[in-house]
Steps between C-alpha positions, in 0.01 A plus 500: 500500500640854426479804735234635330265182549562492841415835535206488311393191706588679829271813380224271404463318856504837646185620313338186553560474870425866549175445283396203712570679846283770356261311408448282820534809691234676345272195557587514883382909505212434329433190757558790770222742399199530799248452237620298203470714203600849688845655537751333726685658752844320421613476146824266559512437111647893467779432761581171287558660162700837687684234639549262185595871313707623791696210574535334118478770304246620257492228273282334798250764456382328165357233744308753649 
């Protein structure tokens, strides 16, 4: 494998675990409304993709 596979690889598992994260996360706020349907107090899935974008870099912020 060349560098630039490797790389490529490495940036897609980012964006895929970032997008998953994101995506279970925003499940859990919705689970955490008082009425299902209304707006939830906590919105973890935010803090996941600041943190995937922070901490990876911004190709992470394609998963979100």
């Amino acid at each position: 494998m060349s560098l630039s596979t490797t790389g490529r690889a490495s940036a897609l598992g980012d964006v895929l675990v970032t997008a998953i994260l994101y995506a279970c996360a925003g499940w859990l706020g919705l689970r955490l409304a008082t009425p299902p349907g209304y707006a939830s107090p906590v919105w973890p899935a935010a803090g996941i993709g600041l943190f995937g974008v922070l901490c990876r870099g911004p190709r992470c912020g394609v998963g979100v």
